[in-house]
N, C-alpha and C positions, 0 to 999 in steps of 0.2 A: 522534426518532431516525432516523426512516427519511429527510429530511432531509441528514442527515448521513452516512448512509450510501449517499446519493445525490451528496457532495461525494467521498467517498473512492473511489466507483466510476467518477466522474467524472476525477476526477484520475489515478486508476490507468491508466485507458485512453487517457488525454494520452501522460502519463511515458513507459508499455510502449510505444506509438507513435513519441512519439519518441526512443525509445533504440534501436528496432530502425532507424531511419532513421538514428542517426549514433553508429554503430558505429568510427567513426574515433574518438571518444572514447576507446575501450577501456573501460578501470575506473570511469572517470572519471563512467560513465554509473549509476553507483550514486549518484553524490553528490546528484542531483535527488528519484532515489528513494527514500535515504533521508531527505531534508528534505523530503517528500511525507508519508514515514511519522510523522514527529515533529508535520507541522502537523494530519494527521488526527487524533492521540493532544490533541493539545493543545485544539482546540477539541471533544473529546469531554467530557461532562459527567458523567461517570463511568467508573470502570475496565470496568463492563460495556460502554457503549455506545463504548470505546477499542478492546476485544478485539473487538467486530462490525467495527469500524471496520477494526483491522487483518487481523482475516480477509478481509475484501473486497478493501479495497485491495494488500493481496498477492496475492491469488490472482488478481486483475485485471490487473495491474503485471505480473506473469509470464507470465500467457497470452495479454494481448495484445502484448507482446513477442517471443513464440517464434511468434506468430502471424501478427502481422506483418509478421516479419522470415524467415519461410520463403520459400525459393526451391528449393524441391525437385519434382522431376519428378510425385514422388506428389502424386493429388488432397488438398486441404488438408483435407477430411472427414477422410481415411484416417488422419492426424496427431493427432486430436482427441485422445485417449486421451494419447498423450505431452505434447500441451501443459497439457491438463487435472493430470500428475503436474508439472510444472515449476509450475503454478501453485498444487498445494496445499506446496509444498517452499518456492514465495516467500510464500505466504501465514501460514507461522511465523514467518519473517522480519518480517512487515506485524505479527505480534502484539508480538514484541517490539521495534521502535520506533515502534509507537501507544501501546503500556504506559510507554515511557521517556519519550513527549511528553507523555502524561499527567500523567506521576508532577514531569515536570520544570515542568510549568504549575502545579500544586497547589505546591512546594517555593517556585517562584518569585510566587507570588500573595500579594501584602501580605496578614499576617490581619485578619479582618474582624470578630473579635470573639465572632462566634457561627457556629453551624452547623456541619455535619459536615466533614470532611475527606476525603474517597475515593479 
């Protein structure tokens, strides 16, 4: 698990990186993010280790985005607090499409005859 939760933290802090660098995108900068969120949910191995998956990968995806994408006179310390609420606000986000990458890997996975479903 921890693993993988080392692939979602990883990748959150690509994504939020580079979507604060190319803000000329606009909206368009969600679209990476969320097919970030659906391949963490997908190679998760259960709905619990999808929901760690997506709390991380949101709340990382968003802070370091506001992170490092500030350009403000305030020392970036002083900011932590606000970036810290912008990344538990993305990191719902990060639940519900690691939970849909999940649920969309399990729906799309030929059955195998045996064993549990989750």
């Amino acid at each position: 698990m921890a693993r993988r939760s080392g692939v979602a933290i990883a990748m959150g802090v690509v994504l939020g990186f580079l979507g604060s660098r190319l803000l000329f995108l606009q909206w368009a900068t969600l679209i990476p993010w969320g097919i970030g969120g659906l391949v963490v949910g997908a190679i998760s191995q259960d709905r619990r280790q999808a929901l760690v998956g997506g709390v991380a990968y949101g709340f990382v995806v968003g802070f370091t985005f506001t992170a490092a994408g500030y350009g403000g006179e305030d020392p970036l310390l002083s900011k932590v607090p606000f970036f810290a609420i912008f990344g538990l606000v993305s990191a719902a986000f990060g639940i519900a499409l690691t939970l849909a990458g999940h649920w969309l890997t399990i729906r799309l996975r030929p059955a195998s005859g045996g064993g549990s479903r989750q």
